[in-house]
C-alpha positions as CSV (number, residue, x, y, z in Angstrom):
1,X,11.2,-8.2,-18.1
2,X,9.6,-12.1,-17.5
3,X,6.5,-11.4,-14.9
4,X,6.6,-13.6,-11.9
5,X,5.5,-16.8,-11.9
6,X,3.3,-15.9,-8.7
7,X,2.8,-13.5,-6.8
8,X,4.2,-13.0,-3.4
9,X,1.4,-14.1,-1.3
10,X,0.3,-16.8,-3.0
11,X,1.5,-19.3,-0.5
12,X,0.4,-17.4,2.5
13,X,-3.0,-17.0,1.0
14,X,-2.7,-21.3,0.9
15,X,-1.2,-21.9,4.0
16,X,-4.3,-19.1,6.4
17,X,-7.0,-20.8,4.4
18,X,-6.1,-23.8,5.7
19,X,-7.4,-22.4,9.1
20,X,-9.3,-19.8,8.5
21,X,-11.2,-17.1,5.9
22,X,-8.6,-15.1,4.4
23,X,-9.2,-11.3,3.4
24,X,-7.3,-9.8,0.8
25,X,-7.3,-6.3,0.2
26,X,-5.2,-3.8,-1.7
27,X,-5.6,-1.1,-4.9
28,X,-8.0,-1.1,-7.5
29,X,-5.9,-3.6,-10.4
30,X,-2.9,-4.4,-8.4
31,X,-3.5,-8.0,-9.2
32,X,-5.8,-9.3,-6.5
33,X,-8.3,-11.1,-8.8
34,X,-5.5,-12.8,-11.0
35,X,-3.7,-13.7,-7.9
36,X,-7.0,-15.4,-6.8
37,X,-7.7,-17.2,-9.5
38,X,-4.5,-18.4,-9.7
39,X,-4.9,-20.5,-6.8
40,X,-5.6,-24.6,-6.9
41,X,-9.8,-24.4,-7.5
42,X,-10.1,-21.2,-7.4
43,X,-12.2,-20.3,-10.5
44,X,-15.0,-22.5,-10.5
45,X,-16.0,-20.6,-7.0
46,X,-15.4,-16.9,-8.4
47,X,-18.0,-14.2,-7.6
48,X,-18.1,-11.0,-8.0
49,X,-20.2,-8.2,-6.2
50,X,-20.0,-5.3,-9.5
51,X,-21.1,-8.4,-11.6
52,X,-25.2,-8.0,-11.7
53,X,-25.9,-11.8,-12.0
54,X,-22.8,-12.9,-9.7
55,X,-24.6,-10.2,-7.0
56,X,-28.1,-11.7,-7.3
57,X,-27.0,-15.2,-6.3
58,X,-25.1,-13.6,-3.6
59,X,-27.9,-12.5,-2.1
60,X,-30.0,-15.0,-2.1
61,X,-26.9,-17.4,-1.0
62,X,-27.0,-19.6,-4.6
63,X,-23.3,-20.2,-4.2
64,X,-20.5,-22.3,-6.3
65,X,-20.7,-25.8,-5.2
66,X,-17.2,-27.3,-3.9
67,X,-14.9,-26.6,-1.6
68,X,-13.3,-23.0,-2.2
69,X,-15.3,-19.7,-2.5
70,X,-13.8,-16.1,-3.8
71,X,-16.0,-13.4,-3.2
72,X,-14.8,-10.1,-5.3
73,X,-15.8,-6.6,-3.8
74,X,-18.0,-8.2,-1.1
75,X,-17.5,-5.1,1.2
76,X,-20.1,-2.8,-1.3
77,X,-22.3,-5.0,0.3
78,X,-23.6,-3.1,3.5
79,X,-24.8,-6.2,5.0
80,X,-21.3,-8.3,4.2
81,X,-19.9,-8.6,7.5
82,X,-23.1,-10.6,9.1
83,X,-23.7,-12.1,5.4
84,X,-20.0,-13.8,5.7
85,X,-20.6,-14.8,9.1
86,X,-24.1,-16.1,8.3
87,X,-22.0,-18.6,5.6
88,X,-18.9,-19.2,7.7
89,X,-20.8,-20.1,10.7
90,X,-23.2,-22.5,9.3
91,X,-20.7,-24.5,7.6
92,X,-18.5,-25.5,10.7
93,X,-20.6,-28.8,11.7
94,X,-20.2,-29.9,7.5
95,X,-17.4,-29.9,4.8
96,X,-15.4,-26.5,5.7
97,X,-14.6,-24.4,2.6
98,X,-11.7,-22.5,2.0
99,X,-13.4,-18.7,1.7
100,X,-11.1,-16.0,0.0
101,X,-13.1,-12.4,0.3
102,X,-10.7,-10.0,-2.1
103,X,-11.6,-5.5,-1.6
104,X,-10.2,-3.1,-3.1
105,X,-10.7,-0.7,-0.1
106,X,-9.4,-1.0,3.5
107,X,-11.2,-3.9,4.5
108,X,-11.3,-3.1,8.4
109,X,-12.4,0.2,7.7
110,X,-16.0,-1.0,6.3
111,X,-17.5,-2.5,9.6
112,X,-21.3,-1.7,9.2
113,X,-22.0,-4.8,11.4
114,X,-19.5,-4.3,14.1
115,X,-17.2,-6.7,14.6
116,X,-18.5,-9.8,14.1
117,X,-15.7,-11.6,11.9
118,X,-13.4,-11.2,14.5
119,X,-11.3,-14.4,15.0
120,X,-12.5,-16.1,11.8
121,X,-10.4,-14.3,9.0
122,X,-6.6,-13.3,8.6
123,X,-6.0,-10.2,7.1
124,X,-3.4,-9.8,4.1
125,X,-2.5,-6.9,1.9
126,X,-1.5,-6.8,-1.8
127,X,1.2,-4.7,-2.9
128,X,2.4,-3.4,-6.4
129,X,5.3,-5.2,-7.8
130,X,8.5,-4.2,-6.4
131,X,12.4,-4.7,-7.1
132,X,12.6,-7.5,-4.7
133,X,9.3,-9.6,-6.3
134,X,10.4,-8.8,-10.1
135,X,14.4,-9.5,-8.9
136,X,15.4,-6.6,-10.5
137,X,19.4,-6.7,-10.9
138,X,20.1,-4.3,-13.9
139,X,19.5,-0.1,-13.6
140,X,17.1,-0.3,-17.0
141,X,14.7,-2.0,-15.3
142,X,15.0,-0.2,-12.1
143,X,14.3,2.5,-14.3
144,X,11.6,1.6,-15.8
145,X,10.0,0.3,-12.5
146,X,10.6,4.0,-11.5
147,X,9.4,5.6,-14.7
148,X,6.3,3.2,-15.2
149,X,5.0,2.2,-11.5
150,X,4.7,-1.2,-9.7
151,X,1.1,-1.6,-10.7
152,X,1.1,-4.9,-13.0
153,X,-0.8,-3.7,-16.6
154,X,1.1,-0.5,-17.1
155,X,4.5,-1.8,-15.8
156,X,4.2,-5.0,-18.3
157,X,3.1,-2.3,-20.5
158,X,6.9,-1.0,-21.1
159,X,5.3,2.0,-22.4
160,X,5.4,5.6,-20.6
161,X,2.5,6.6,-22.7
162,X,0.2,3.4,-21.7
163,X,1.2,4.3,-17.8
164,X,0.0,7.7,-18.3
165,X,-3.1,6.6,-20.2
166,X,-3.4,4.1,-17.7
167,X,-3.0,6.4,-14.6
168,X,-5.7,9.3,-16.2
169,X,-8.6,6.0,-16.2
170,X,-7.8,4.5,-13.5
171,X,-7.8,7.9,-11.6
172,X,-11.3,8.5,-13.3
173,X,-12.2,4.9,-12.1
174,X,-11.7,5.6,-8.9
175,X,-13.0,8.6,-8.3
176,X,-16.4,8.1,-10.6
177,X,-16.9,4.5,-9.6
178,X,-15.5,3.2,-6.8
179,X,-15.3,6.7,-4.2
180,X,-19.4,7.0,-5.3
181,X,-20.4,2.9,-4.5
182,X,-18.8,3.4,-1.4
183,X,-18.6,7.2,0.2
184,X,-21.3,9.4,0.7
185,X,-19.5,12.4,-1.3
186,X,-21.3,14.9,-3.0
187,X,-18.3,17.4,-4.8
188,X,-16.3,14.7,-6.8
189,X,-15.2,17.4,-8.8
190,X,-13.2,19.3,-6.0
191,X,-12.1,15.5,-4.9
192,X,-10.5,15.3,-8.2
193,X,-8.7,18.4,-7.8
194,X,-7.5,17.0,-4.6
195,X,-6.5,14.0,-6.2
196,X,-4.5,15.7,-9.2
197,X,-3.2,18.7,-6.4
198,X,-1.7,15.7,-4.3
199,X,0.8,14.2,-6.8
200,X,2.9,17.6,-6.3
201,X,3.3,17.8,-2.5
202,X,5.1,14.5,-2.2
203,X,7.7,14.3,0.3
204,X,6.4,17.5,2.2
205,X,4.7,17.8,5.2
206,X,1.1,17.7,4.1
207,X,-1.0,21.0,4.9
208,X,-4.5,20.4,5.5
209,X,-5.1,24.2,5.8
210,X,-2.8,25.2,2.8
211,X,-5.6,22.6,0.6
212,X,-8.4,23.9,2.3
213,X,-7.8,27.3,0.6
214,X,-6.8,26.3,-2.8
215,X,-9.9,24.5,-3.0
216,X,-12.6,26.2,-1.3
217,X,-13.7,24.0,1.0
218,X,-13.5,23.5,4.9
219,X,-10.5,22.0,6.5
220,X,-12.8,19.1,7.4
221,X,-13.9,18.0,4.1
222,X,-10.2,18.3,2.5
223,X,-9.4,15.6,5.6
224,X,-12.5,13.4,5.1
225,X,-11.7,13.3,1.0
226,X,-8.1,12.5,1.9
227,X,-8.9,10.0,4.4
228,X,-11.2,8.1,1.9
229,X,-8.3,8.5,-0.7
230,X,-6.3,6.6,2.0
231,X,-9.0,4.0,2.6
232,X,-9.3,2.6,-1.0
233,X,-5.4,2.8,-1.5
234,X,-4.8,5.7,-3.7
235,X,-2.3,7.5,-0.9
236,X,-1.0,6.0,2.2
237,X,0.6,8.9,5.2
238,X,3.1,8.8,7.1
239,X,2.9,9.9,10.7
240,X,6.5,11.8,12.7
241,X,8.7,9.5,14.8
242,X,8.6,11.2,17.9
243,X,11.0,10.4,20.9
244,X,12.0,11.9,24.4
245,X,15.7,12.4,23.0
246,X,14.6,14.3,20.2
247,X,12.8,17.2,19.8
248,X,10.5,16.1,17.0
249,X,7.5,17.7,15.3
250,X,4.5,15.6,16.6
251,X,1.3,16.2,14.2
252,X,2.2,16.7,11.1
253,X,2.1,14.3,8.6
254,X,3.4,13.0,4.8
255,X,1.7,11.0,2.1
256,X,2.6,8.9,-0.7
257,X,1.0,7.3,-3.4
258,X,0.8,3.7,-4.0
259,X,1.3,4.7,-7.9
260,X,4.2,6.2,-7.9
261,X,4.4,7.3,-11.5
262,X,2.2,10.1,-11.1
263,X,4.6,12.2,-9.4
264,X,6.1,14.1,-11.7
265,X,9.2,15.4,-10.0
266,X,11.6,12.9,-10.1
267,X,13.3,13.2,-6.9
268,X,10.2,13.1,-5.3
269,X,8.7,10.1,-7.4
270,X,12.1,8.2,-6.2
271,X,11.1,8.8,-2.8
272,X,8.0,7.9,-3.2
273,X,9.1,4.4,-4.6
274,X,11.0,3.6,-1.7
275,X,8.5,4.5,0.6
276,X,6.0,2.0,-1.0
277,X,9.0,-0.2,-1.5
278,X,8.8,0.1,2.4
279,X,5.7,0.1,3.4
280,X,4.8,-3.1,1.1
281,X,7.6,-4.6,3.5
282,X,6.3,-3.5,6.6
283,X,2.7,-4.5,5.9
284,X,4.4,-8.1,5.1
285,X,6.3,-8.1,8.3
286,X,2.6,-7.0,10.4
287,X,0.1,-9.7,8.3
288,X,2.0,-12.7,7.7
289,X,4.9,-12.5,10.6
290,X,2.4,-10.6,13.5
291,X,5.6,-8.2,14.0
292,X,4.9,-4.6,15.1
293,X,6.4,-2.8,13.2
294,X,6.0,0.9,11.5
295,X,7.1,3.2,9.1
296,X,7.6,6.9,9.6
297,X,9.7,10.0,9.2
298,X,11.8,12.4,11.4
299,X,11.4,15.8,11.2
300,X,12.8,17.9,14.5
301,X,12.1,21.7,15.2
302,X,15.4,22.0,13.9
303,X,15.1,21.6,10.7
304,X,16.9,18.1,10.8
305,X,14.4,15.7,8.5
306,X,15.2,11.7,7.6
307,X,13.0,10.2,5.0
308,X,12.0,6.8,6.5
309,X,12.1,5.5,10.1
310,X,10.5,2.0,10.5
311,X,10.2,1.2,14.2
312,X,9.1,-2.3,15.9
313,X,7.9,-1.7,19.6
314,X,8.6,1.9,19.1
315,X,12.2,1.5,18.6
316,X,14.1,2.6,15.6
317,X,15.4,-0.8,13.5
318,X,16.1,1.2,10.0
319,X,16.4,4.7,8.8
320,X,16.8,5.0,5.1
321,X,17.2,8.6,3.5
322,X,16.8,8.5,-0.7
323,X,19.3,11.0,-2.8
324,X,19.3,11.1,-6.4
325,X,23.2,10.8,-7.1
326,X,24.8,12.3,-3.5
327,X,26.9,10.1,-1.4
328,X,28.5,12.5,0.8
329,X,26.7,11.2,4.4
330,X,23.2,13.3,4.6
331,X,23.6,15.4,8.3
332,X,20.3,14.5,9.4
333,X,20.9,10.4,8.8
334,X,23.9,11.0,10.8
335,X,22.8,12.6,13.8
336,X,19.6,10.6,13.6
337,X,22.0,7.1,14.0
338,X,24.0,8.2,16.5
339,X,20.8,8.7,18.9
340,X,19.9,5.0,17.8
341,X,22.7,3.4,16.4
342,X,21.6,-0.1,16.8
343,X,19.5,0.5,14.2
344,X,20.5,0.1,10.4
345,X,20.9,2.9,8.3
346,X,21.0,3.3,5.1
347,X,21.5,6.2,2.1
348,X,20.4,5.3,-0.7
349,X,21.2,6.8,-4.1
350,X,19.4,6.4,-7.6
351,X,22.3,7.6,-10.0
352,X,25.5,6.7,-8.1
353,X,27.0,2.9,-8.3
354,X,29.3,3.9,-5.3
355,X,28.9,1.9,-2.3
356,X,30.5,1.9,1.3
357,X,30.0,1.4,4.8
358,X,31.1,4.1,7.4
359,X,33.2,3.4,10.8
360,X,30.0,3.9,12.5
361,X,28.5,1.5,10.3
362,X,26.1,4.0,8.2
363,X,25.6,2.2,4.7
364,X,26.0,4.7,1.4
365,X,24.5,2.1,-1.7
366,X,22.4,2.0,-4.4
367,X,18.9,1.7,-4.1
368,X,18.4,-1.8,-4.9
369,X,21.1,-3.1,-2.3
370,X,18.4,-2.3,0.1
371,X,15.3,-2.9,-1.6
372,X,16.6,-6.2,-3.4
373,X,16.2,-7.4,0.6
374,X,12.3,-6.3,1.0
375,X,9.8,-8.5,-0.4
């Protein structure tokens, strides 16, 4: 499969840093430093914070000359927040330069300095490589988007045993590396159980207690680990749509993982790659359109459960449920649409070409008739 000439947000990342400072986080090697130095100048003002000499003239501010600056894992700094400022700030009476600050953690999460940034930077968030962004038409390479994960060097790979190899390292990496530069975390071991244990609860409600006891530790350090999991992209959760027609669960929630190809059950993998399929969608929608939007599940005391809700201003605008081959009209989409029926819904199958509407306009497809209409 060709790669894409660019990546999705490479125009957005142009048109913000036109105004102002643009952050641009997402997972370790999901292509934010090639996407940056991609961009028109870009490499001549490349540093990088886990590059000793590149960190030295960061702190003593000997930066690039010219007019565009890319700063790589600035947020290990402590100080970063009031360091950026420091270099926005004093620039605004000269030459303005476009400032690109790339994480692979949670940007907004890392505030040691408060908020000081606040007004000076848009926020955007990198994504793996989807159906949409590759323009996948044909089921081989849906396939092997499914088998192989969005992530760019394993996909381009073609090879399931690369994405394994790849997926062992770069779980290693994480954990080793980038959890210990930026989490005060004592028991990686147990954190790597976590990590490995996680992979085969997709798709179920995730039990805080029932981890707690198959590794030993207290219900609050299995949240904290999976918390910072969440924070440098490794899992993402999904809270319960709750509403006053339904009777909802209300705590409980459901996780993901942004690569896919670790889950091993394949039902539960497809799922998975819708939700991030989703999500990457929604995240889009919230950085580059300012819409409100977000994505959940529905779960009611009575058993009834739908996959995906995304709501904007609360309100239900899509519910999509993932089956492997059925296309008999899931129970729970059903009743779940006729309590919000002007929002789109949508089954979607990974083994079935069949493909129909219903008289209450509930839409039975393939999964890339949907997904093909993401980003």
């Amino acid at each position: 499969m060709p790669r894409p000439k660019t990546r999705y947000l490479y125009q957005q990342i142009l048109n913000d840093l036109e105004r102002k400072m643009v952050f641009l986080a997402g997972a370790r090697q999901v292509g934010k430093t090639t996407l940056s130095l991609s961009l028109p100048g870009a490499r001549k003002g490349y540093l990088n914070w886990d590059v000793a000499e590149d960190r030295e003239r960061i702190l003593r501010r000997e930066l690039p000359p010219g007019g565009f600056l890319i700063l790589d894992e600035l947020h290990k700094y402590r100080g970063w927040r009031d360091w950026l400022k420091g270099i926005y700030d004093a620039q605004v009476l000269g030459t303005r330069r476009r400032i690109l600050v790339t994480g692979s953690a949670r940007l907004d999460y890392y505030r040691y300095s408060g908020d000081s940034l606040q007004g000076r930077y848009h926020m955007l968030r990198l994504h793996p490589l989807s159906v949409a962004e590759l323009g996948i038409e044909h089921r081989s390479d849906l396939e092997q988007l499914l088998i192989l994960g969005g992530f760019p060097e394993p996909f381009f790979s073609g090879s399931e045993t690369e994405a394994r190899r790849w997926s062992r390292e770069y779980r290693n990496l994480l954990i080793r590396e980038e959890i210990s530069s930026l989490e005060r975390v004592q028991d990686l071991g147990n954190l790597e159980l976590l990590a490995i244990r996680l992979p085969e609860l997709v798709g179920s409600p995730l039990s805080i207690n029932a981890l707690r006891e198959d590794l030993q530790v207290t219900h609050k350090t299995v949240s904290k680990w999976v918390e910072i999991l969440e924070r440098l992209y490794a899992v993402f959760r999904l809270p319960p749509f709750g509403h006053p027609l339904l009777r909802a669960v209300k705590k409980t929630t459901k996780h993901y993982h942004f690569d896919w190809s670790i889950v091993n059950d394949r039902a539960a993998r497809f799922e998975n790659m819708i939700a991030s399929h989703l999500l990457k969608w929604v995240h889009y929608q919230q950085d580059v359109e300012g819409r409100d939007l977000e994505l959940r599940y529905f779960r009611d005391t009575d058993g009834r459960e739908v996959d995906f809700v995304v709501t904007e201003h609360r309100r239900p605008i899509l519910l999509v449920e993932a089956k492997l081959s059925s296309t008999k009209v899931d129970r729970s989409l059903r009743y779940l649409h006729e309590r919000f029926p002007e929002a789109r819904a949508w089954q979607l199958a990974l083994e079935s070409e069949r493909d129909f509407e219903t008289p209450q306009g509930l839409r039975v497809a393939p999964v890339n008739k949907l997904l093909s209409q993401l980003i």
